[in-house]
DOLO-344095 format. One record per residue (C-alpha): residue number from 0; residue in one letter; chain; x, y, z. Coordinates in steps of 0.001 Angstrom, whole numbers, m for minus. Layout:
# residues N
> NUM:a:A:X:Y:Z
...
END
This chain:
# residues 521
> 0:x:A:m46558:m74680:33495
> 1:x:A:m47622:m74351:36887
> 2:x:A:m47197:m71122:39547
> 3:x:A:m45041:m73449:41669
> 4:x:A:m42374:m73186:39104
> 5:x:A:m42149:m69752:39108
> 6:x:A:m40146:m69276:42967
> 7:x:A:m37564:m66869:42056
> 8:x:A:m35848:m68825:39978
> 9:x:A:m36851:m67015:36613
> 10:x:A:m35107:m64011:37951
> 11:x:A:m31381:m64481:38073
> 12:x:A:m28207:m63209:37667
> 13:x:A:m25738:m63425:34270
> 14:x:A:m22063:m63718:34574
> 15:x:A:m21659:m61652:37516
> 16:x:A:m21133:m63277:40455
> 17:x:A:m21557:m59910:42797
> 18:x:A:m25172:m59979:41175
> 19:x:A:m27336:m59119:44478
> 20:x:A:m29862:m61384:45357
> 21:x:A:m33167:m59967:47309
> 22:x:A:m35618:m62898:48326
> 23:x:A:m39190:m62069:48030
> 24:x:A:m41175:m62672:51543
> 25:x:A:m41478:m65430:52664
> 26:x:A:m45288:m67586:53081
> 27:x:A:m47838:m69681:51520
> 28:x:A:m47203:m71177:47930
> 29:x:A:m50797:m69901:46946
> 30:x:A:m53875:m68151:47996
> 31:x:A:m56676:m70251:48802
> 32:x:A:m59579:m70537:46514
> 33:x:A:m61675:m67043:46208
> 34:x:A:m58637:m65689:47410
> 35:x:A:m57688:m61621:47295
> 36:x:A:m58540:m59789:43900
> 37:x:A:m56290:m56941:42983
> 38:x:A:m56549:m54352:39914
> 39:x:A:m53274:m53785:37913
> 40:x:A:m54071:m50376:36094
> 41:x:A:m51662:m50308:32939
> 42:x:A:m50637:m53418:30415
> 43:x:A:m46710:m52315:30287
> 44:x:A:m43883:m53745:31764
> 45:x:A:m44470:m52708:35194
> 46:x:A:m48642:m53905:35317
> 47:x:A:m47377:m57241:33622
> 48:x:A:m45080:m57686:36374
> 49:x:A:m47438:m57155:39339
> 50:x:A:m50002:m58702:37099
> 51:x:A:m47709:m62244:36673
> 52:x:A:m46130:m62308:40482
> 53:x:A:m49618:m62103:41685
> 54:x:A:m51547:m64571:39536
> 55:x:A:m48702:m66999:39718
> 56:x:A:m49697:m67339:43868
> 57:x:A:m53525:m67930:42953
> 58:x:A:m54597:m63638:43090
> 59:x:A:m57416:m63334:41119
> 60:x:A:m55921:m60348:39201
> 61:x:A:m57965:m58156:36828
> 62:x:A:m55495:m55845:34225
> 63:x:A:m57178:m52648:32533
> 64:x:A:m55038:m51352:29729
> 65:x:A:m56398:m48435:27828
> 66:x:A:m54941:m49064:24630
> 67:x:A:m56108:m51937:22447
> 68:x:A:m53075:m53951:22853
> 69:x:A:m50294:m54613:25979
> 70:x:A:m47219:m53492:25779
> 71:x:A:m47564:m50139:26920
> 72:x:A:m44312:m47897:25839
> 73:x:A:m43588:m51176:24463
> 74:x:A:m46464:m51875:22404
> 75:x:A:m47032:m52878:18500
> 76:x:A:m49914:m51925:16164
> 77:x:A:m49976:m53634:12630
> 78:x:A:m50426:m51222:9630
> 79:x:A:m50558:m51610:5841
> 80:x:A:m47668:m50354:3641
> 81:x:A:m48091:m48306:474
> 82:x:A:m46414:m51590:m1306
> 83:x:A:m49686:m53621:146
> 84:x:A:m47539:m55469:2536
> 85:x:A:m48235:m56047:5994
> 86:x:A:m46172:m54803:8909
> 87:x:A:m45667:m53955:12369
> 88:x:A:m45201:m50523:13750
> 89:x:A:m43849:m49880:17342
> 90:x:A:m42765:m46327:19200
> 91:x:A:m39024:m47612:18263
> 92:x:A:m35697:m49571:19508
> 93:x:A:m35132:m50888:22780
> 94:x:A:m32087:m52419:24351
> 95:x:A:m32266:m55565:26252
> 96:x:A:m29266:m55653:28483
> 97:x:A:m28235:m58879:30186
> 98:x:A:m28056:m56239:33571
> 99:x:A:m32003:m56555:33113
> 100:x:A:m32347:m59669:35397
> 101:x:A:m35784:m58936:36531
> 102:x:A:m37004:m57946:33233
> 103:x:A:m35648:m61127:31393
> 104:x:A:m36926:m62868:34505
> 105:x:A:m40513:m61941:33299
> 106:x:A:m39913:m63268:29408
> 107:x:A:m38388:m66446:31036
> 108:x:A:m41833:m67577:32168
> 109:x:A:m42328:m67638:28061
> 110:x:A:m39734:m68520:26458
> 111:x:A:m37050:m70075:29203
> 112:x:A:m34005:m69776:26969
> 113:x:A:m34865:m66115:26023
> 114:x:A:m34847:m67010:22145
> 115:x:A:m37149:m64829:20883
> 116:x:A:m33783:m62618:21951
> 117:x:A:m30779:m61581:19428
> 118:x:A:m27573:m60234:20758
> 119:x:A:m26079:m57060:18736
> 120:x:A:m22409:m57354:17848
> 121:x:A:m22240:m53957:18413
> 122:x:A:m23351:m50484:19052
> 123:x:A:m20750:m47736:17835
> 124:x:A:m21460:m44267:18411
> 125:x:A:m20345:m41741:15896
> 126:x:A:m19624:m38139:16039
> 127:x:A:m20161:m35534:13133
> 128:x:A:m16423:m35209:13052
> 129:x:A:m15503:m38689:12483
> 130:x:A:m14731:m39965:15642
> 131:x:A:m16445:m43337:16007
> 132:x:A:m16491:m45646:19577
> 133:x:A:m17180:m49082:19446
> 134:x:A:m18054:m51591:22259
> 135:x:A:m17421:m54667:20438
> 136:x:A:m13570:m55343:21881
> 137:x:A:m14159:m54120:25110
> 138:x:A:m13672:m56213:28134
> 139:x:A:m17222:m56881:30442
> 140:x:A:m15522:m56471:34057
> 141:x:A:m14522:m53772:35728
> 142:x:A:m12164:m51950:35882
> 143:x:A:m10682:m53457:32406
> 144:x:A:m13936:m52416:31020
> 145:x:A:m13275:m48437:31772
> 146:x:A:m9633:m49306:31142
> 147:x:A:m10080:m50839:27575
> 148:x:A:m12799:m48591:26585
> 149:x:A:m10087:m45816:27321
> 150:x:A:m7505:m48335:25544
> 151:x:A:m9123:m48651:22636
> 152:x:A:m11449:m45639:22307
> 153:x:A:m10444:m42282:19596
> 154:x:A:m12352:m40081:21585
> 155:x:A:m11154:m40870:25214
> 156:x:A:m7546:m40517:25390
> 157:x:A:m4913:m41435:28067
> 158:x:A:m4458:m37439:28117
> 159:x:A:m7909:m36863:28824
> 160:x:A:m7485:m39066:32184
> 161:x:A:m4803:m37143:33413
> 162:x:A:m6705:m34098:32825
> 163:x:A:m10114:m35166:34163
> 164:x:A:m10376:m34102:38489
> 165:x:A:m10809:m37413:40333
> 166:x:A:m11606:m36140:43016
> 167:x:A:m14822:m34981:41532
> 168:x:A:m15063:m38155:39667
> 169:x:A:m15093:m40620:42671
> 170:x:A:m19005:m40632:43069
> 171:x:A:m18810:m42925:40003
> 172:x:A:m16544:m45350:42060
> 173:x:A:m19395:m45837:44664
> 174:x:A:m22627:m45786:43681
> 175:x:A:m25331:m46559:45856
> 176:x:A:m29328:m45747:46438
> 177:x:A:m30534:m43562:47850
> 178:x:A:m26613:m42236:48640
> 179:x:A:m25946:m40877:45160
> 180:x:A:m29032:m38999:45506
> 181:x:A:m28724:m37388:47889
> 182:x:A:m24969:m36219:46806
> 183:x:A:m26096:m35258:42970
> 184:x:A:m29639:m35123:42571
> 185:x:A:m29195:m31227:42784
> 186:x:A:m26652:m31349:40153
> 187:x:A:m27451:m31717:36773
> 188:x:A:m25254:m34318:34299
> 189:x:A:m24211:m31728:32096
> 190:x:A:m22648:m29696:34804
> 191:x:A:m21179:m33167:36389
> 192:x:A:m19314:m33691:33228
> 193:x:A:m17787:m30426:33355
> 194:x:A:m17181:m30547:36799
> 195:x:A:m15292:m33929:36131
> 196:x:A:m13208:m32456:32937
> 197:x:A:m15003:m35347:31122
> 198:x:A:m13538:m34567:27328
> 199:x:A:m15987:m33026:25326
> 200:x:A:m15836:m35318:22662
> 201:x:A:m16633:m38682:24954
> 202:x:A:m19035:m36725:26568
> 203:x:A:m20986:m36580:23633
> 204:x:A:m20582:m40252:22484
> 205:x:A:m20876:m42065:25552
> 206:x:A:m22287:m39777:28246
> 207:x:A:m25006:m37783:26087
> 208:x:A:m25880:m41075:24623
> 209:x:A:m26955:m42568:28354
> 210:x:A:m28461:m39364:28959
> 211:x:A:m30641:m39330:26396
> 212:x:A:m31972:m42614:26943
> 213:x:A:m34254:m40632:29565
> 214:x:A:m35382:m38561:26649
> 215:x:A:m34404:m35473:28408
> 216:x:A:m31723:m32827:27508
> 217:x:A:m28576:m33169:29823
> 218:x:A:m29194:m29792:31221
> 219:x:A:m32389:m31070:32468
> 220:x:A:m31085:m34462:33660
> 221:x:A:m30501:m35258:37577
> 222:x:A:m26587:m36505:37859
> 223:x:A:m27836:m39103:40176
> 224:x:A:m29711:m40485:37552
> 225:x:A:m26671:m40385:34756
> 226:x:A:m23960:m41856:37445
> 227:x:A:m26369:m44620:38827
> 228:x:A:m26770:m45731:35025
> 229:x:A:m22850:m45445:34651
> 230:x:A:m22773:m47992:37537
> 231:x:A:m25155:m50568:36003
> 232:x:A:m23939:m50536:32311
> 233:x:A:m20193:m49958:32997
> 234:x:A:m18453:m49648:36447
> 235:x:A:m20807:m51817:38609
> 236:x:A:m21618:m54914:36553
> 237:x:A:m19345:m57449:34770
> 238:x:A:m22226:m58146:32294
> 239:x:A:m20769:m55803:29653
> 240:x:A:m22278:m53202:27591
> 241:x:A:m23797:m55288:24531
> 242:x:A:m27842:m55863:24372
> 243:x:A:m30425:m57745:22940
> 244:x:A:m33183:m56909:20812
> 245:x:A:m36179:m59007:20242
> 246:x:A:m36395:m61254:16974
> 247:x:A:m39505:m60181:15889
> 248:x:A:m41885:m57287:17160
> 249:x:A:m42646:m56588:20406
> 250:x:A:m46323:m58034:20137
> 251:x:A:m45183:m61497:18479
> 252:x:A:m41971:m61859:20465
> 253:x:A:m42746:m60582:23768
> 254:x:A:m46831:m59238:24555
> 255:x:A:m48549:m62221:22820
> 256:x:A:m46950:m64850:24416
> 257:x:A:m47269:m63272:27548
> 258:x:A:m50669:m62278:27332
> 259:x:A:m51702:m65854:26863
> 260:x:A:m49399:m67041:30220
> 261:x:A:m51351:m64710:31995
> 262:x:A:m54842:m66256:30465
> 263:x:A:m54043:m69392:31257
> 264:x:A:m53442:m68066:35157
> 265:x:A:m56808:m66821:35286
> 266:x:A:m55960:m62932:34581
> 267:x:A:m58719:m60912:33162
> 268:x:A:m57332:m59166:30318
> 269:x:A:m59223:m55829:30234
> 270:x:A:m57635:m54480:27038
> 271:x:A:m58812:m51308:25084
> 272:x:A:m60570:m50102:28817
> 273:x:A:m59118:m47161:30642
> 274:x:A:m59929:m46452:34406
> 275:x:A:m61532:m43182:35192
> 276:x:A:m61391:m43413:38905
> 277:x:A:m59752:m44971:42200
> 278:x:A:m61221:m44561:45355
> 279:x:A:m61704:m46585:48880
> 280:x:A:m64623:m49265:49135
> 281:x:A:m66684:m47962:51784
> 282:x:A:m68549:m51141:52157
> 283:x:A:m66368:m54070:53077
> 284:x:A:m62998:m52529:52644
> 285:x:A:m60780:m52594:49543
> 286:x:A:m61270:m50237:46631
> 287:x:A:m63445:m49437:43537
> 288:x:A:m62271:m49250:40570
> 289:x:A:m64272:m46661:37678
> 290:x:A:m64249:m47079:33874
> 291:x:A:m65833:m45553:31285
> 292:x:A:m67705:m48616:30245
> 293:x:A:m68741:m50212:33235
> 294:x:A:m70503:m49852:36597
> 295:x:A:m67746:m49647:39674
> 296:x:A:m65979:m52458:40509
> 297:x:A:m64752:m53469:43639
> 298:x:A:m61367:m55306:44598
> 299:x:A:m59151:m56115:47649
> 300:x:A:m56017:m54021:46260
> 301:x:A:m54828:m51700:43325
> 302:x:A:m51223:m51763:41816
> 303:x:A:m51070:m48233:39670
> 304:x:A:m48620:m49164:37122
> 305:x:A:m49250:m46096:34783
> 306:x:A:m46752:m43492:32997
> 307:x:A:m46457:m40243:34367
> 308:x:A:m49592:m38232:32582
> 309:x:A:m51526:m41101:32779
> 310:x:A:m50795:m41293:36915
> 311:x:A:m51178:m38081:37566
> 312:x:A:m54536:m37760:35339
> 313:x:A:m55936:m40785:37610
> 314:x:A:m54551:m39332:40759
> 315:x:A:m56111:m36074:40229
> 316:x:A:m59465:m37815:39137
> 317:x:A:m59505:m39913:42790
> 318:x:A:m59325:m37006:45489
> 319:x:A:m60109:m39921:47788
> 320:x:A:m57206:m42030:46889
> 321:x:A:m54129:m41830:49423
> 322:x:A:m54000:m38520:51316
> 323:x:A:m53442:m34731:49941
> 324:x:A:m49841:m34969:50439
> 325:x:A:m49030:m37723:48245
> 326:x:A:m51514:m36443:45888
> 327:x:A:m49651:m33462:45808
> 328:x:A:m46683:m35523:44968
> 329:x:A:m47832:m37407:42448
> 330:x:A:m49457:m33680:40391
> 331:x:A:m45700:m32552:40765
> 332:x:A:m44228:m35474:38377
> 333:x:A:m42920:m33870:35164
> 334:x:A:m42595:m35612:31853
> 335:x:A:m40042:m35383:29545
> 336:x:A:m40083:m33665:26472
> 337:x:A:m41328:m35344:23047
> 338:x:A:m39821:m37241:21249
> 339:x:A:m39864:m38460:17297
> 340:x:A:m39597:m41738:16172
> 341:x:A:m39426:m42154:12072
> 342:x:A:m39745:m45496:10654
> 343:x:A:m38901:m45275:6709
> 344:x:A:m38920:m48583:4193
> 345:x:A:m36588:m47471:1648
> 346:x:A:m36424:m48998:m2289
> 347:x:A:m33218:m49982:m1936
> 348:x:A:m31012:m51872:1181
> 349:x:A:m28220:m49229:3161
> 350:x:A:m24379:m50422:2628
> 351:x:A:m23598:m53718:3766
> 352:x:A:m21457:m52708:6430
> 353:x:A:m23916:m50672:7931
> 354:x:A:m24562:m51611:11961
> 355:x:A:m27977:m52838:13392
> 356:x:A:m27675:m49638:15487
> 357:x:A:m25782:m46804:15544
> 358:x:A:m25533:m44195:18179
> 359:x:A:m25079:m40569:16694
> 360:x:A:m24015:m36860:17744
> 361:x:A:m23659:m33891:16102
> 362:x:A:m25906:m34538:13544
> 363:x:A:m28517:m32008:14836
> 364:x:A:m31941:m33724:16077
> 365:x:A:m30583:m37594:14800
> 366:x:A:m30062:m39421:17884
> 367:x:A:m29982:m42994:16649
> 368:x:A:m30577:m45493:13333
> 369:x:A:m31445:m48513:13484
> 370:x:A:m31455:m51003:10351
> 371:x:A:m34494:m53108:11318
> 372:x:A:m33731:m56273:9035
> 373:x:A:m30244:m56527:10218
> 374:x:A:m32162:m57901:13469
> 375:x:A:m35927:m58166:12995
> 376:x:A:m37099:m61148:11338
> 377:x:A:m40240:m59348:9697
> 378:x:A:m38049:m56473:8851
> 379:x:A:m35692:m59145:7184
> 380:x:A:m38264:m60883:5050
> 381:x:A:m39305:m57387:3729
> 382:x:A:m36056:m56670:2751
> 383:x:A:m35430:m59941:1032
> 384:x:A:m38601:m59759:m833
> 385:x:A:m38232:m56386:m1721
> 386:x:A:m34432:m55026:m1791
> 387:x:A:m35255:m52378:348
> 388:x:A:m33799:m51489:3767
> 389:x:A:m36177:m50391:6729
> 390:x:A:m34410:m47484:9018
> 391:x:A:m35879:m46236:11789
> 392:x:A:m34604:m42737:13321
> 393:x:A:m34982:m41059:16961
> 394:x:A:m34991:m37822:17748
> 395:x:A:m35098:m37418:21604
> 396:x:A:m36235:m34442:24224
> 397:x:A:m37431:m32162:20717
> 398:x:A:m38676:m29045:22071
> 399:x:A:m42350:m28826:23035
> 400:x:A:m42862:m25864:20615
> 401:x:A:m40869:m27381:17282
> 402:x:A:m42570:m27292:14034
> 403:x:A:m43071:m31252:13938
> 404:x:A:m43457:m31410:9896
> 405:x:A:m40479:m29886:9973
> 406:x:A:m38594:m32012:12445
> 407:x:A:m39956:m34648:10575
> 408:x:A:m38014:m33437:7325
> 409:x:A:m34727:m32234:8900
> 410:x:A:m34510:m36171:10649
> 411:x:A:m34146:m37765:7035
> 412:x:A:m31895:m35075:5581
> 413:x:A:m29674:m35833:8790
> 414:x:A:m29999:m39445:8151
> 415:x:A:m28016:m38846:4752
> 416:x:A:m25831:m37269:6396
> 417:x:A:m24968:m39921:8407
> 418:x:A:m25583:m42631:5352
> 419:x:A:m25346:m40777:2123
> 420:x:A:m26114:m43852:185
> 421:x:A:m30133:m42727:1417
> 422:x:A:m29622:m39901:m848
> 423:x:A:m32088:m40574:m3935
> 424:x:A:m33880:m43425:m2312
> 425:x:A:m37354:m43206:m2668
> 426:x:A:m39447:m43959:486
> 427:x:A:m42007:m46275:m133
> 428:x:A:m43983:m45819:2623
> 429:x:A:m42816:m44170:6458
> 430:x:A:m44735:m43807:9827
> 431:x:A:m43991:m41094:12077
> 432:x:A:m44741:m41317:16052
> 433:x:A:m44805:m38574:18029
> 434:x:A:m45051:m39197:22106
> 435:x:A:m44728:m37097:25393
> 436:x:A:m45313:m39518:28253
> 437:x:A:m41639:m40655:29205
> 438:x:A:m40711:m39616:32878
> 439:x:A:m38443:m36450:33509
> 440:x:A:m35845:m36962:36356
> 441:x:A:m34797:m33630:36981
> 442:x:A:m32207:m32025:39013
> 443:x:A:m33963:m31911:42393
> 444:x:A:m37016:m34211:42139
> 445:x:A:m35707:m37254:43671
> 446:x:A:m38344:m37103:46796
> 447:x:A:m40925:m36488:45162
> 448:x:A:m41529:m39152:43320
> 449:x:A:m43751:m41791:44381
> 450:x:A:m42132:m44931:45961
> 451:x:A:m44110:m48448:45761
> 452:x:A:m45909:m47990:48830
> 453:x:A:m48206:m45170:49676
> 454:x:A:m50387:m43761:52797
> 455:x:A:m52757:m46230:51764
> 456:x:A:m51476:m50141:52157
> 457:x:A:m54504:m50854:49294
> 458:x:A:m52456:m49082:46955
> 459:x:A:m48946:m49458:45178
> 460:x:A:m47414:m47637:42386
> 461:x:A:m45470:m49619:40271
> 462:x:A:m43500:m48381:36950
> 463:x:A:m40010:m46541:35716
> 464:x:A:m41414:m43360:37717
> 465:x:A:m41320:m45326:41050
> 466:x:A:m38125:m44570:42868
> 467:x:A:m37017:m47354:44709
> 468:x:A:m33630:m48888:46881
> 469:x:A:m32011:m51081:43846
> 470:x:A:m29835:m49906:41386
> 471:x:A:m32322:m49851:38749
> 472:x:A:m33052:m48002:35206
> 473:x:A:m35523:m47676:32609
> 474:x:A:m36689:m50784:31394
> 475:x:A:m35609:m52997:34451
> 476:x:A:m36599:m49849:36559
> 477:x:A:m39985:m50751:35431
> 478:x:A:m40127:m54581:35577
> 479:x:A:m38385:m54447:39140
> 480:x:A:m41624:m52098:40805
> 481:x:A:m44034:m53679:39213
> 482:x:A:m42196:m57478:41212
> 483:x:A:m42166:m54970:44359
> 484:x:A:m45438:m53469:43895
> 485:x:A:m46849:m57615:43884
> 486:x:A:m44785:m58321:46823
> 487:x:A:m46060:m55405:48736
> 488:x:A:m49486:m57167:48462
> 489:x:A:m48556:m60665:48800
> 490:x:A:m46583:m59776:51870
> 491:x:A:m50192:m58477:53294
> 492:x:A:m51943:m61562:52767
> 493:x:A:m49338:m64065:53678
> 494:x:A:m47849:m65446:50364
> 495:x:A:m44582:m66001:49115
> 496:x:A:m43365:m63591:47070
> 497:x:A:m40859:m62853:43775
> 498:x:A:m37182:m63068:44261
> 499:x:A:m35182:m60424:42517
> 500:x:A:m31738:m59830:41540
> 501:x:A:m29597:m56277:40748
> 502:x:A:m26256:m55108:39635
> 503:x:A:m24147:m54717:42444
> 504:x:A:m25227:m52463:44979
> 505:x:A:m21928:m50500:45783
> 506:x:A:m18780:m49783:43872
> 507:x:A:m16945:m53332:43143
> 508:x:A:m12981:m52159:44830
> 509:x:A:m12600:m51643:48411
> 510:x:A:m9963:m48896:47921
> 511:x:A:m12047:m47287:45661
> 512:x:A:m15139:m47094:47915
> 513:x:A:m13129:m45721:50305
> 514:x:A:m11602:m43251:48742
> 515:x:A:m15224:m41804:47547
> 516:x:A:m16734:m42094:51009
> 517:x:A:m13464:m39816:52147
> 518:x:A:m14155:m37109:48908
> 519:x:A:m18051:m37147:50041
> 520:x:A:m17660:m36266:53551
END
């Protein structure tokens, strides 16, 4: 598999034929030998993204991850159960939507039919009084997707329509960056919803459960952020709102395979290494690069593809690095609050009926379950040689103070709550993770987070942090800097860079768009 394959053409659009396209700049096919050498600081999405756009035009690319394994938020460690078995924990669930083109752009260059993949038949969200959505029967284009989820949904009635304030609602109509920050980034989502008349009980099953996906209380939540995802799952894109999941863990499915594409394009995999330091080369140009285990190196260009702490740590470590202003910046990033991930491998299997995943509200600190063998092949073959079922459980944005032994313990009573048949199970063996390095958007701090370019045109910030002009979140937030953050530098040195695609970038009716432009002036 050669770079010349890789054009552009791994990232592209799904059904939706109003997919944007954004061609990468244009020059050489590949550096010449002894070409530029660049630092990618962080092994998650966003660092394997710069780390693969670069390599794959001849950069001699060097990526420092401090953990053992790649992956970051992502990652995998194996452990041994109680029963003796072998597994794999992870920090828990993630969605793969088909809206991630840039994302599943990167796994492409693996596995070019994406079948280390599964599609979920479903996601339904339930509610502590019964109500239950599902987004199995609902149609993937808008508007017949807002229509039929109203159509078919016990918790978002024709009645609540009519009662909702359009008026206010019309930002959702039109969504486009930076506009609908600068309109609602000083308004937070749960004062949106009200301010819409969203009904309380779809507020909780849909909205809360988008909110949450930033691991941050709506209270705390910019409405810029919570309307632009509202654009790219549901009003924007014709892709629908059903995901993927990987296969098998995240090392074996999706880190392994693309730790050994990297390899084979000459990256030096710096694994289990954390950088101390970033400052300007003051000899020859470029920058040097500090770690705790080695004398300073020195390279042509630095992509900082870290999570919040660990940016602002590095930042405030490199008082050379940038200027004071954008160091300032950078201090000012806030992360979101912990959150609780329990992984349980239970005697005996859940009902049959039980989902893959379930969204949940109502049920105190239980945001989500997941039945892992319903999906994961490992999971699976544990179950089938055991009888058991393995759950995992989230608990998002717990508060910073909370008793964590004790969050630990109310998560499983809530989770027979939710599935009584738990009740009585013994746990053979559980993990709990505990993690506070998620970035907070809240209301207000739009500007100052860091963009991909800084005061210095050596460095570039790449990651889910990185505010940027595409219609972007989470996940594909990250993979879609860290293609920008490469481009930046290939752009410098003359070399053709990674095409991207997004969601539509602006509400998909005419009328509509007008009519929000008119409400916004």
């Amino acid at each position: 598999m050669t770079p010349r394959q890789h054009d552009g053409g791994a990232a592209r659009r799904g059904r939706d034929r109003r997919a944007r396209t954004v061609p990468g700049p244009p020059g050489r096919d590949r550096a010449a030998d002894g070409g530029p050498g660049v630092a990618v600081i962080g092994g998650g999405i966003a660092g394997l993204a710069a780390a693969t756009a670069l390599a794959e035009r001849g950069v001699r690319v060097t990526l420092y991850e401090r953990a053992g394994v790649l992956g970051g938020r992502l990652a995998g460690w194996p452990v041994r159960l109680a029963d003796g078995s072998a597994a794999t924990m992870s920090r828990g669930f993630h969605a793969f939507f088909p809206q991630y083109y840039n994302l599943r752009g990167l796994l492409r260059r693996v596995d070019p039919g994406l079948g280390m993949l599964r599609r979920l038949p479903d996601y339904p969200l339930h509610h502590r009084s019964g109500l239950r959505d599902s987004f199995a029967r609902v149609p993937r284009t808008p508007p017949w997707s807002a229509l039929g989820f109203v159509a078919l949904s016990p918790s978002f009635t024709w009645r609540d329509l009519v009662r909702m304030r359009p008026g206010a609602a019309l930002p959702l109509l039109d969504v486009r960056v930076p506009q609908v920050y600068q309109r609602l980034d000083r308004v937070s989502a749960a004062d949106f919803l009200a301010r819409i008349r969203f009904p309380e009980a779809a507020r909780h099953l849909a909205f809360e459960v988008f909110s949450r996906s930033f691991f941050a209380d709506p209270r705390e939540l910019s409405a810029a952020e919570l309307v632009l995802m509202f654009h790219i799952y549901f009003l924007g894109s014709s892709e629908g709102l059903l995901f993927d999941v990987p296969g098998e863990p995240f090392p074996q499915a999706l880190w392994q395979p693309l730790g050994r594409y990297l390899d084979g394009h000459g990256v030096r995999l710096c694994t289990g290494t954390e950088v101390t330091r970033v400052a300007p080369a003051k000899a020859g140009g470029g920058v040097r690069i500090a770690t705790g285990e080695d004398a300073e190196r020195r390279f042509d260009a630095v992509v900082l593809a870290l999570d919040p702490g660990g940016l602002r740590r590095l930042v405030a470590a490199s008082p050379e690095v940038a200027d004071a202003a954008w160091r300032a910046r950078i201090g000012r990033l806030r992360t979101a609050p912990p959150f609780l991930v329990s992984r349980l491998w239970l005697e005996r299997r859940v009902a049959a009926d039980r989902p893959g995943f379930l969204g949940t509200s109502g049920f105190g600190s239980l945001d989500n379950v997941s039945v892992l063998e319903r999906w994961e092949g490992e999971a699976a073959r544990w179950s089938a040689r055991t009888g058991g079922s393995v759950l995992e459980l989230h608990a998002y944005a717990v508060a910073p103070g909370a008793d964590r032994e004790r969050a630990q313990r109310r998560l499983v009573e809530q989770l027979h709550a939710v599935y009584p048949e738990t009740r009585g199970a013994r746990i053979i063996d559980r993990r709990d993770e505990w993690r506070a390095d998620c970035p907070l958007f809240p209301v207000g701090g739009f500007h100052d987070r860091p963009t991909v370019h800084t005061p210095d045109p050596r460095v570039v910030v790449a990651g889910d942090t990185v505010r940027t002009g595409f219609p972007v979140a989470l996940m594909e937030r990250a993979a879609t800097t860290g293609f920008l953050a490469a481009n930046a530098l290939l752009a410098r040195w003359g070399l053709r860079g990674q095409t991207l695609w997004t969601v539509p970038d602006r509400g998909r009716s005419a009328a509509l768009r007008w009519a929000a432009r008119r409400a916004g002036r």
